[in-house]
Wavefront OBJ file of the C-alpha trace (Angstrom):
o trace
v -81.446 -79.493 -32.337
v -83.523 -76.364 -31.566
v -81.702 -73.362 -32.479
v -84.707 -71.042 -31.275
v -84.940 -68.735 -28.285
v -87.318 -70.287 -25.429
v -89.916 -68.022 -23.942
v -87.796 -67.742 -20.711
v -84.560 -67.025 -22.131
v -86.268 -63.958 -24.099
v -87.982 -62.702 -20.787
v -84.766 -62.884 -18.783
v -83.096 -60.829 -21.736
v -85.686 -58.028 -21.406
v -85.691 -58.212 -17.993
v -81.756 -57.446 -17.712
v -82.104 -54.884 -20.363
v -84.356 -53.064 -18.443
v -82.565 -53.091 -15.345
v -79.632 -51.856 -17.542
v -81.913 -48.898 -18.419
v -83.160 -47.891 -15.546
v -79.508 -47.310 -13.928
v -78.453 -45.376 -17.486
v -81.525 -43.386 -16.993
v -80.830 -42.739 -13.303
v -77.529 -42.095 -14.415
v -78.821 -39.292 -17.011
v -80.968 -37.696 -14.492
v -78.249 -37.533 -11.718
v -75.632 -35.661 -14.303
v -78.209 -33.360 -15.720
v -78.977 -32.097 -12.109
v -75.160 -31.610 -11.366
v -74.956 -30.133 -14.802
v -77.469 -27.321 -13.391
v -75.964 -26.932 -10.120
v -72.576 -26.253 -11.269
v -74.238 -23.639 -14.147
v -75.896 -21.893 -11.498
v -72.455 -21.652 -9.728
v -70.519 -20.367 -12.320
v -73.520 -17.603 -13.348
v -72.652 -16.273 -10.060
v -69.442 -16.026 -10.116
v -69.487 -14.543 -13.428
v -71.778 -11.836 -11.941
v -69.719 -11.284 -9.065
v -66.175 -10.947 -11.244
v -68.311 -8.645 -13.694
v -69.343 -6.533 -10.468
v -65.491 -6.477 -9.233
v -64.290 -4.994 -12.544
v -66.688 -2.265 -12.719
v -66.077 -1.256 -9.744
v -62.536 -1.811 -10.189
v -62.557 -0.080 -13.930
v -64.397 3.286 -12.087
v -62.712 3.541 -9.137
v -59.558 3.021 -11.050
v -60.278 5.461 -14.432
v -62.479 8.238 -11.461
v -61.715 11.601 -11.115
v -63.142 13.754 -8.608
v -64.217 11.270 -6.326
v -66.749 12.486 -3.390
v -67.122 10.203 -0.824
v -70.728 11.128 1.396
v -70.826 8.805 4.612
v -74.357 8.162 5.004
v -74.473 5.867 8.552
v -71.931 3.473 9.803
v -71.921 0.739 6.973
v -73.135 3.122 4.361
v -71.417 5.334 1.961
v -72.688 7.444 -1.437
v -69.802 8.062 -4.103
v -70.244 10.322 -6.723
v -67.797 10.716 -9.428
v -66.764 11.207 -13.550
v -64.714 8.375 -15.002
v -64.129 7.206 -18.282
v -65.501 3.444 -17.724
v -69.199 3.438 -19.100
v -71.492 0.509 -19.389
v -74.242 2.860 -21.182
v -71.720 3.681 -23.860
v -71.377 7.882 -22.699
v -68.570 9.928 -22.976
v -66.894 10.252 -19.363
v -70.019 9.834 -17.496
v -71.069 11.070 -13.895
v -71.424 8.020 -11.501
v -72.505 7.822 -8.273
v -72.728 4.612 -6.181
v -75.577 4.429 -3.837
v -78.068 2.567 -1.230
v -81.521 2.834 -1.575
v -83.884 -0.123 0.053
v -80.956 -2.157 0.957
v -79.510 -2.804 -2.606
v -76.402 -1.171 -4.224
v -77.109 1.027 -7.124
v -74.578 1.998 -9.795
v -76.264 5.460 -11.555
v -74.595 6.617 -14.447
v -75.241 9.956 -16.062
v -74.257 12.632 -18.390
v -75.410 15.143 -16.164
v -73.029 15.576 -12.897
v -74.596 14.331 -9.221
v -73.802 17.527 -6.759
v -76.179 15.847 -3.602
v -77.644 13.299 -1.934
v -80.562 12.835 -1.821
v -80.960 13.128 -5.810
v -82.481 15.689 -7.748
v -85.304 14.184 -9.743
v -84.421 16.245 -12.864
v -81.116 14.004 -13.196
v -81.850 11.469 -16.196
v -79.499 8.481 -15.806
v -79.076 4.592 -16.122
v -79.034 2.574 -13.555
v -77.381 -1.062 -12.616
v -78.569 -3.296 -9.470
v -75.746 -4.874 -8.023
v -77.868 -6.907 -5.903
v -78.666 -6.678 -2.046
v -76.393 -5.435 0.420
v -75.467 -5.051 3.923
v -73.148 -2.600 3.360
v -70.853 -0.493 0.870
v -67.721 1.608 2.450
v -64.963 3.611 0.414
v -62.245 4.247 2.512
v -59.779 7.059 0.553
v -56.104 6.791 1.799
v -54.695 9.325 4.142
v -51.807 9.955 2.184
v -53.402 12.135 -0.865
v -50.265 12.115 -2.874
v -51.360 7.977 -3.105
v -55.146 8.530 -4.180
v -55.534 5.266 -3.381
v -59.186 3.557 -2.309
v -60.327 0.582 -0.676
v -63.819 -0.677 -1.525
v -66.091 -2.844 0.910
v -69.302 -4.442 -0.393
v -70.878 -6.767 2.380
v -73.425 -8.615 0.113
v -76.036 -10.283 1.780
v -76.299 -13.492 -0.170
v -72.935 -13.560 -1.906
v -68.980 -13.325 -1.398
v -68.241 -9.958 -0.411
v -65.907 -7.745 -2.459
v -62.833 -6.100 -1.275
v -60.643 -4.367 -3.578
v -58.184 -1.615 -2.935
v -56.868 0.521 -6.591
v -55.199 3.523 -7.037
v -57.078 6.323 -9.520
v -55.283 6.840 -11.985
v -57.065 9.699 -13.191
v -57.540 11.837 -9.826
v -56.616 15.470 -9.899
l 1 2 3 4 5 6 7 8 9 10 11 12 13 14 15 16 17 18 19 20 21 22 23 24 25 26 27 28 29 30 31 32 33 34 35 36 37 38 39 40 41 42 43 44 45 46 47 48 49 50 51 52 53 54 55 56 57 58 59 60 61 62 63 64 65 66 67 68 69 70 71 72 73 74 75 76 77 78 79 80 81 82 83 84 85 86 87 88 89 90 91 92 93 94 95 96 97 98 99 100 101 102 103 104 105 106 107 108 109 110 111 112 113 114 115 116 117 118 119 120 121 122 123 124 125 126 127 128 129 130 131 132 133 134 135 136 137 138 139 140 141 142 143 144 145 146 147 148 149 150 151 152 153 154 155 156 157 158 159 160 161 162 163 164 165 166 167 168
């Protein structure tokens, strides 16, 4: 009795084992490109709950909020609140348009007028590309409440509506 493998028997092994292979391997490829997709997802909305809280955080901590309507779907906002990315002390922000992106400026030095004065040193944040940015103040000023509108061209917008805290 032969207890051997034949020629064929080995072949037809390696021929199922590959066939195994190449649906593990199509497998592999299929979850690493879901794998990306999903990362990619959650970046953004990472980015876009990271944008909501700062606006959210100075809106929130302002005082002395200036609201300069600029045309119909634009507004600048220039204010001091205690919410710094930069690390300052109560910082000077102003929230602006320029080449149809949103533009968080933070300074120690206080923004007066728009357009800026180029001895103003500041940081500055992208928040990416807009259609438009409104801040609507309440009518009732014992409420200093605001409503924020960010029409983002590729992304969710953001709506948010908070009460400063800090307003005088």
């Amino acid at each position: 009795m032969n207890k051997a493998f034949t020629l064929i028997e080995l072949l037809i092994s390696i021929i199922i084992l590959s066939i195994i292979m190449l649906f593990l391997y199509k497998s592999y490829a299929s979850v690493n490109r879901i794998n990306i997709f999903h990362k990619e997802k959650a970046k953004n909305i990472q980015d876009l709950e990271l944008k909501k809280k700062i606006l959210f955080l100075d809106f929130s901590l302002g005082s002395n909020i200036k609201i300069l309507n600029q045309e119909k779907t634009e507004d600048v906002v220039f204010m001091q609140t205690t919410n710094s990315i930069h690390n300052r002390y109560n910082p000077y922000i102003a929230y602006l348009i320029a080449d149809s992106k949103l533009y968080r400026l933070e300074s120690l030095t206080i923004f007066n007028e728009y357009p800026l004065s180029s001895e103003i040193k500041f940081s500055f944040e992208c928040f990416g590309e807009v259609d438009g940015f409104r801040v609507y103040k309440s009518q009732d000023d014992e409420q200093n409440s605001y409503l924020l509108h960010v029409d983002f061209k590729d992304d969710e917008d953001i709506l948010i509506k908070t009460k400063a805290l800090n307003e005088n």
